[in-house]
N, C-alpha and C positions, 0 to 999 in steps of 0.2 A: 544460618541466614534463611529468611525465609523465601519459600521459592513463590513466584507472582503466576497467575494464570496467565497463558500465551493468548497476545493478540492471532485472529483469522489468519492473518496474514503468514506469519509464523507454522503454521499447519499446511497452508499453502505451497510456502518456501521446501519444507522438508517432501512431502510426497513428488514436489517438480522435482528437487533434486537427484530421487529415487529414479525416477523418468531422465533426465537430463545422462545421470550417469551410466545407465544402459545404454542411450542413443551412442555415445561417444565411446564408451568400449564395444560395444556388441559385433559397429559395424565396421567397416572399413573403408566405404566407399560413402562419398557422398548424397547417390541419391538414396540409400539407403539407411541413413541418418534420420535422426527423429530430430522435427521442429519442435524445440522449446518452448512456449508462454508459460512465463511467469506472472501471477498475477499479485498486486500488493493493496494491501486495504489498510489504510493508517484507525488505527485506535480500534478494530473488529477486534471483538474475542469470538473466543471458539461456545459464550455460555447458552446463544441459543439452539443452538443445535445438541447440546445435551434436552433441555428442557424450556421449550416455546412458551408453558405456560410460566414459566416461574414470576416473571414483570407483570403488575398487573394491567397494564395494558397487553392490546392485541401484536405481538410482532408480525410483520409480515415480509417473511423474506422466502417465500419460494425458490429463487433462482438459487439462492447460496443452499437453502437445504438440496437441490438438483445436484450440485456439483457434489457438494459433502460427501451424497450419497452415490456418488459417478466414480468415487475414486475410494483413496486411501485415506482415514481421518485418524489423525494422531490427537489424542483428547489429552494425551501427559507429556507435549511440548513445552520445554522451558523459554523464556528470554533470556537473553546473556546479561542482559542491562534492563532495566524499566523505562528505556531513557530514548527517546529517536533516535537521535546521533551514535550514543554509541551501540546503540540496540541491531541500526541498520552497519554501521561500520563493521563490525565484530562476524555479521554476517555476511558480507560483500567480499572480505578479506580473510575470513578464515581464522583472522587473531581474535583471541577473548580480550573483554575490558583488562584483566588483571593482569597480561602482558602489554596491552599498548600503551595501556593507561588513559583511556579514554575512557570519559564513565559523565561526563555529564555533556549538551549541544556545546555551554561556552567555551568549553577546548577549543585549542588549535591543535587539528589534526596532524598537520602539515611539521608538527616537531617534536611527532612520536620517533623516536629514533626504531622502533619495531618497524612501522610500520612503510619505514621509509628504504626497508632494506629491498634490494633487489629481486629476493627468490621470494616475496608475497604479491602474489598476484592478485588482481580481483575474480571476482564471478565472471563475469564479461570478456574480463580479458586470457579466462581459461578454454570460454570456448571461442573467442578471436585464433587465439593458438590453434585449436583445433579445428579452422578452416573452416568455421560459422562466421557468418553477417551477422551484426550483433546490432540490435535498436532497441530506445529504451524512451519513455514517455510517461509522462508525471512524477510523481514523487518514489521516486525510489529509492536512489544513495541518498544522503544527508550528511553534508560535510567530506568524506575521505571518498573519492571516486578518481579512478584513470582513464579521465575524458578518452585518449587518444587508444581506449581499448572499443570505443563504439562506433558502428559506422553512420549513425546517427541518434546522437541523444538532443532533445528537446524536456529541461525541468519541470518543474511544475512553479506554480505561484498560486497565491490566494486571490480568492475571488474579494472583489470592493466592497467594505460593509454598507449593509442597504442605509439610504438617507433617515437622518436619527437616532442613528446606535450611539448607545447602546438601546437594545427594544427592550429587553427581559423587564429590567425594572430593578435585577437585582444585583448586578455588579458589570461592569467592563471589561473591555478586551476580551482576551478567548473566550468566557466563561459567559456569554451571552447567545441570545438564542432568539428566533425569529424568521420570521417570513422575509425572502431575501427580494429584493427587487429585479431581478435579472429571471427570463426564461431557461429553463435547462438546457437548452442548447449554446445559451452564451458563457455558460460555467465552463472554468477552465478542465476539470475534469472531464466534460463533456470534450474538449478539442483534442485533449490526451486519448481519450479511449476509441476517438474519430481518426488516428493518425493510427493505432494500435492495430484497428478494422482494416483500413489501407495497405497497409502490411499483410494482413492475415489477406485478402485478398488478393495479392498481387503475384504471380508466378515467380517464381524462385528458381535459380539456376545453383546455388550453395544451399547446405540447410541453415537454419536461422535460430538466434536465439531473442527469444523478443520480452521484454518486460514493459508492463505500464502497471502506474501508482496512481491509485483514486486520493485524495486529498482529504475528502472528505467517506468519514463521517468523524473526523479531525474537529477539534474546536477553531473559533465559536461555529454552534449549531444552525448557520442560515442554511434556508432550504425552500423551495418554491410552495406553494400555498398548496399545490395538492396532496403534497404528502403529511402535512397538516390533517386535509380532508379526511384522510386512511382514518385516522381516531379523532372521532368525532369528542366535541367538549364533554365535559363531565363535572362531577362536584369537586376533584381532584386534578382538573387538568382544566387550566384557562383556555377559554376561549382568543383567536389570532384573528385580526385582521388582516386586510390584503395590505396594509402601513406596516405589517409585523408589529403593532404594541397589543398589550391583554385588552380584550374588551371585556 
Protein backbone atom coordinates (compact mmCIF):
# COMPACT_ATOMS: atom_id res chain seq x y z
CA UNK A 1 0.00 0.00 0.00
CA UNK A 2 1.39 3.05 -0.68
CA UNK A 3 2.25 5.22 2.31
CA UNK A 4 0.73 9.15 1.78
CA UNK A 5 2.78 12.17 3.08
CA UNK A 6 1.42 13.38 6.84
CA UNK A 7 -0.56 16.35 7.03
CA UNK A 8 1.22 19.33 9.73
CA UNK A 9 -1.16 18.47 11.90
CA UNK A 10 -0.05 14.92 12.27
CA UNK A 11 3.55 15.94 13.29
CA UNK A 12 2.08 18.15 15.72
CA UNK A 13 -0.10 15.36 17.25
CA UNK A 14 2.88 13.04 17.76
CA UNK A 15 5.72 15.44 19.47
CA UNK A 16 2.32 16.79 21.84
CA UNK A 17 1.93 13.38 22.64
CA UNK A 18 5.65 12.90 23.58
CA UNK A 19 5.05 16.06 25.97
CA UNK A 20 1.51 14.98 27.00
CA UNK A 21 2.88 11.72 28.03
CA UNK A 22 5.80 12.94 30.31
CA UNK A 23 3.47 15.55 31.97
CA UNK A 24 1.17 12.67 33.20
CA UNK A 25 3.71 10.03 34.26
CA UNK A 26 6.67 12.18 35.46
CA UNK A 27 4.55 14.00 37.91
CA UNK A 28 2.27 13.26 40.61
CA UNK A 29 0.86 16.17 41.82
CA UNK A 30 -1.04 18.59 40.01
CA UNK A 31 0.76 21.70 39.97
CA UNK A 32 3.41 20.03 38.83
CA UNK A 33 1.79 18.65 35.68
CA UNK A 34 2.42 20.08 32.22
CA UNK A 35 -0.46 21.97 30.41
CA UNK A 36 -1.15 20.36 27.07
CA UNK A 37 -1.97 22.47 23.68
CA UNK A 38 -2.72 20.58 21.02
CA UNK A 39 -2.60 22.21 18.10
CA UNK A 40 -4.65 20.91 14.54
CA UNK A 41 -4.27 22.37 11.00
CA UNK A 42 -6.70 20.51 8.51
CA UNK A 43 -5.18 19.70 5.15
CA UNK A 44 -1.18 21.26 6.38
CA UNK A 45 1.65 19.02 5.33
CA UNK A 46 4.77 18.85 6.80
CA UNK A 47 6.30 19.74 2.63
CA UNK A 48 7.29 23.23 3.41
CA UNK A 49 9.38 23.04 5.80
CA UNK A 50 11.43 20.30 4.14
CA UNK A 51 11.95 22.78 1.26
CA UNK A 52 10.33 26.67 1.06
CA UNK A 53 11.44 27.00 -2.34
CA UNK A 54 10.11 23.87 -3.94
CA UNK A 55 6.25 25.80 -5.21
CA UNK A 56 6.97 28.38 -7.39
CA UNK A 57 5.58 30.72 -5.58
CA UNK A 58 6.85 32.51 -2.44
CA UNK A 59 5.49 30.59 0.82
CA UNK A 60 5.27 32.45 3.62
CA UNK A 61 4.96 30.96 6.77
CA UNK A 62 7.25 32.07 9.46
CA UNK A 63 5.42 31.26 12.58
CA UNK A 64 5.01 27.47 11.62
CA UNK A 65 8.75 27.25 10.54
CA UNK A 66 9.21 29.10 14.52
CA UNK A 67 7.48 26.22 15.97
CA UNK A 68 9.00 23.42 13.62
CA UNK A 69 12.13 24.65 14.74
CA UNK A 70 10.96 25.05 18.69
CA UNK A 71 10.40 21.51 18.97
CA UNK A 72 10.61 17.99 17.76
CA UNK A 73 9.81 17.51 13.85
CA UNK A 74 8.86 14.06 12.74
CA UNK A 75 9.31 14.44 8.70
CA UNK A 76 8.42 10.23 8.29
CA UNK A 77 4.90 10.52 10.17
CA UNK A 78 2.32 8.32 8.44
CA UNK A 79 -1.62 8.89 8.36
CA UNK A 80 -3.68 5.85 9.44
CA UNK A 81 -6.23 6.90 6.63
CA UNK A 82 -6.09 9.75 3.81
CA UNK A 83 -9.43 10.40 4.97
CA UNK A 84 -10.68 13.21 7.87
CA UNK A 85 -13.02 11.16 9.58
CA UNK A 86 -11.27 8.33 9.91
CA UNK A 87 -7.87 9.94 9.68
CA UNK A 88 -9.00 12.10 13.04
CA UNK A 89 -11.00 8.93 14.67
CA UNK A 90 -8.25 6.32 14.53
CA UNK A 91 -6.20 9.10 16.32
CA UNK A 92 -8.57 10.46 19.09
CA UNK A 93 -9.23 6.66 19.90
CA UNK A 94 -6.29 4.90 19.61
CA UNK A 95 -8.12 2.20 17.13
CA UNK A 96 -6.73 1.88 13.37
CA UNK A 97 -9.13 1.97 10.32
CA UNK A 98 -8.54 -1.84 9.88
CA UNK A 99 -9.98 -2.66 13.33
CA UNK A 100 -12.87 -0.18 13.55
CA UNK A 101 -13.68 -0.25 10.10
CA UNK A 102 -13.88 3.19 9.47
CA UNK A 103 -12.06 4.20 6.47
CA UNK A 104 -14.22 6.73 4.74
CA UNK A 105 -16.46 10.49 6.50
CA UNK A 106 -19.91 8.56 5.13
CA UNK A 107 -19.62 5.99 7.87
CA UNK A 108 -21.60 5.75 10.88
CA UNK A 109 -19.19 5.76 13.48
CA UNK A 110 -21.52 5.16 16.13
CA UNK A 111 -21.85 1.02 14.83
CA UNK A 112 -18.31 0.22 14.91
CA UNK A 113 -18.87 -2.42 17.30
CA UNK A 114 -14.82 -1.71 18.32
CA UNK A 115 -15.23 1.21 18.77
CA UNK A 116 -18.15 1.07 20.98
CA UNK A 117 -16.50 -0.97 23.55
CA UNK A 118 -15.90 0.21 26.99
CA UNK A 119 -12.01 -0.10 27.64
CA UNK A 120 -11.42 2.63 24.37
CA UNK A 121 -11.18 5.65 25.50
CA UNK A 122 -10.60 8.98 23.78
CA UNK A 123 -7.60 11.41 23.95
CA UNK A 124 -9.59 13.83 26.10
CA UNK A 125 -10.97 11.40 28.00
CA UNK A 126 -7.41 9.98 29.11
CA UNK A 127 -6.50 12.99 30.53
CA UNK A 128 -10.07 13.87 32.05
CA UNK A 129 -9.20 10.53 33.97
CA UNK A 130 -6.22 11.88 34.92
CA UNK A 131 -7.56 14.90 36.74
CA UNK A 132 -7.01 17.47 33.75
CA UNK A 133 -9.67 20.23 32.52
CA UNK A 134 -9.98 19.30 29.24
CA UNK A 135 -11.28 22.03 26.32
CA UNK A 136 -11.31 21.68 22.91
CA UNK A 137 -12.28 24.50 19.95
CA UNK A 138 -12.70 24.06 16.21
CA UNK A 139 -12.20 21.29 14.21
CA UNK A 140 -10.66 18.62 15.84
CA UNK A 141 -12.63 15.19 16.33
CA UNK A 142 -14.75 14.48 12.99
CA UNK A 143 -17.49 12.15 13.63
CA UNK A 144 -16.41 9.53 16.73
CA UNK A 145 -15.85 12.04 19.96
CA UNK A 146 -17.01 11.57 23.84
CA UNK A 147 -18.62 14.88 24.32
CA UNK A 148 -18.98 14.20 28.02
CA UNK A 149 -14.98 13.63 28.26
CA UNK A 150 -14.70 17.62 27.72
CA UNK A 151 -15.33 20.21 30.13
CA UNK A 152 -15.97 22.52 27.29
CA UNK A 153 -16.04 21.73 23.58
CA UNK A 154 -17.28 24.36 21.12
CA UNK A 155 -16.99 22.60 17.09
CA UNK A 156 -16.02 24.12 14.40
CA UNK A 157 -18.31 25.19 11.20
CA UNK A 158 -17.59 26.68 7.84
CA UNK A 159 -17.43 30.06 7.09
CA UNK A 160 -20.61 31.46 4.40
CA UNK A 161 -19.28 31.33 0.82
CA UNK A 162 -18.63 34.88 -0.17
CA UNK A 163 -21.66 36.26 -2.62
CA UNK A 164 -21.17 34.63 -6.14
CA UNK A 165 -19.43 31.45 -5.57
CA UNK A 166 -18.50 29.88 -7.18
CA UNK A 167 -15.48 32.83 -7.93
CA UNK A 168 -12.66 30.53 -9.50
CA UNK A 169 -14.35 30.04 -12.76
CA UNK A 170 -13.27 26.53 -12.70
CA UNK A 171 -15.63 24.28 -10.78
CA UNK A 172 -17.82 24.23 -7.38
CA UNK A 173 -18.14 23.51 -4.09
CA UNK A 174 -14.81 22.81 -2.19
CA UNK A 175 -12.56 23.09 -5.04
CA UNK A 176 -13.11 26.86 -5.56
CA UNK A 177 -11.08 29.57 -4.28
CA UNK A 178 -11.29 33.28 -3.85
CA UNK A 179 -11.33 36.34 -1.97
CA UNK A 180 -13.81 35.78 0.85
CA UNK A 181 -16.18 38.68 1.98
CA UNK A 182 -15.88 38.53 5.80
CA UNK A 183 -12.87 40.20 7.83
CA UNK A 184 -10.49 37.79 9.66
CA UNK A 185 -11.78 38.44 12.77
CA UNK A 186 -15.47 37.30 11.74
CA UNK A 187 -13.99 33.74 10.57
CA UNK A 188 -14.86 31.16 12.49
CA UNK A 189 -11.47 29.97 12.93
CA UNK A 190 -10.62 33.33 14.24
CA UNK A 191 -13.52 32.85 17.26
CA UNK A 192 -11.97 29.30 17.84
CA UNK A 193 -8.37 30.41 18.37
CA UNK A 194 -9.97 33.68 20.48
CA UNK A 195 -11.54 31.04 22.95
CA UNK A 196 -8.11 28.92 22.81
CA UNK A 197 -6.14 32.42 23.90
CA UNK A 198 -9.01 32.64 26.77
CA UNK A 199 -7.89 29.66 28.04
CA UNK A 200 -4.20 29.95 27.69
CA UNK A 201 -4.82 33.08 29.56
CA UNK A 202 -6.80 32.43 32.34
CA UNK A 203 -5.19 30.95 35.78
CA UNK A 204 -5.60 27.44 36.32
CA UNK A 205 -6.25 25.62 39.68
CA UNK A 206 -5.97 21.74 37.68
CA UNK A 207 -3.52 21.24 34.72
CA UNK A 208 -5.42 21.38 31.38
CA UNK A 209 -5.42 19.78 28.25
CA UNK A 210 -6.49 22.26 25.55
CA UNK A 211 -6.97 21.50 21.77
CA UNK A 212 -8.09 23.92 18.85
CA UNK A 213 -8.58 22.99 15.08
CA UNK A 214 -8.12 25.75 12.38
CA UNK A 215 -10.55 24.77 9.54
CA UNK A 216 -8.95 26.29 7.18
CA UNK A 217 -6.46 25.89 5.03
CA UNK A 218 -9.29 22.99 4.37
CA UNK A 219 -11.20 23.61 1.09
CA UNK A 220 -12.73 25.66 -0.58
CA UNK A 221 -9.69 28.17 -0.59
CA UNK A 222 -11.63 31.62 0.68
CA UNK A 223 -9.41 33.87 2.41
CA UNK A 224 -9.32 37.72 2.98
CA UNK A 225 -7.82 39.95 0.22
CA UNK A 226 -4.59 40.42 2.00
CA UNK A 227 -3.13 37.24 1.86
CA UNK A 228 -3.79 37.46 -1.88
CA UNK A 229 -1.57 40.74 -1.44
CA UNK A 230 1.48 38.43 -0.12
CA UNK A 231 1.95 37.12 -4.01
CA UNK A 232 1.51 39.64 -6.13
CA UNK A 233 -0.14 38.60 -9.84
CA UNK A 234 2.02 37.24 -12.24
CA UNK A 235 1.83 35.46 -15.88
CA UNK A 236 0.84 32.35 -13.87
CA UNK A 237 -1.35 33.41 -11.20
CA UNK A 238 -4.60 35.55 -11.90
CA UNK A 239 -5.07 38.48 -10.64
CA UNK A 240 -8.27 38.81 -7.56
CA UNK A 241 -10.55 41.30 -6.99
CA UNK A 242 -11.93 42.58 -3.74
CA UNK A 243 -15.65 40.56 -5.47
CA UNK A 244 -12.95 37.45 -5.41
CA UNK A 245 -13.56 36.79 -9.35
CA UNK A 246 -10.03 36.72 -11.91
CA UNK A 247 -9.55 39.98 -13.21
Amino acid sequence: MRKLKSPMYRILFAWLLIVSSVGLAGAQEHSQRMNVLLLVADDLNSWMLDDADRYAGKVVAPNLRKLAASGVNFTRAYTAAPVCSPSRTAFFSGVAPWKSGIYNNAQTINKSEVLNQDDVLSLAGLFKKSGYDTFGYGKITHGWDQKEHWDEKVGHKRDPAPPGASLAGLSGGEQDWGVIHLAEKQMNDTAGADKAIAVLEKQHDKPFFLAYGTFNPHMPWYVPQKYFDIVPPGPDRPSRTEGGRPG
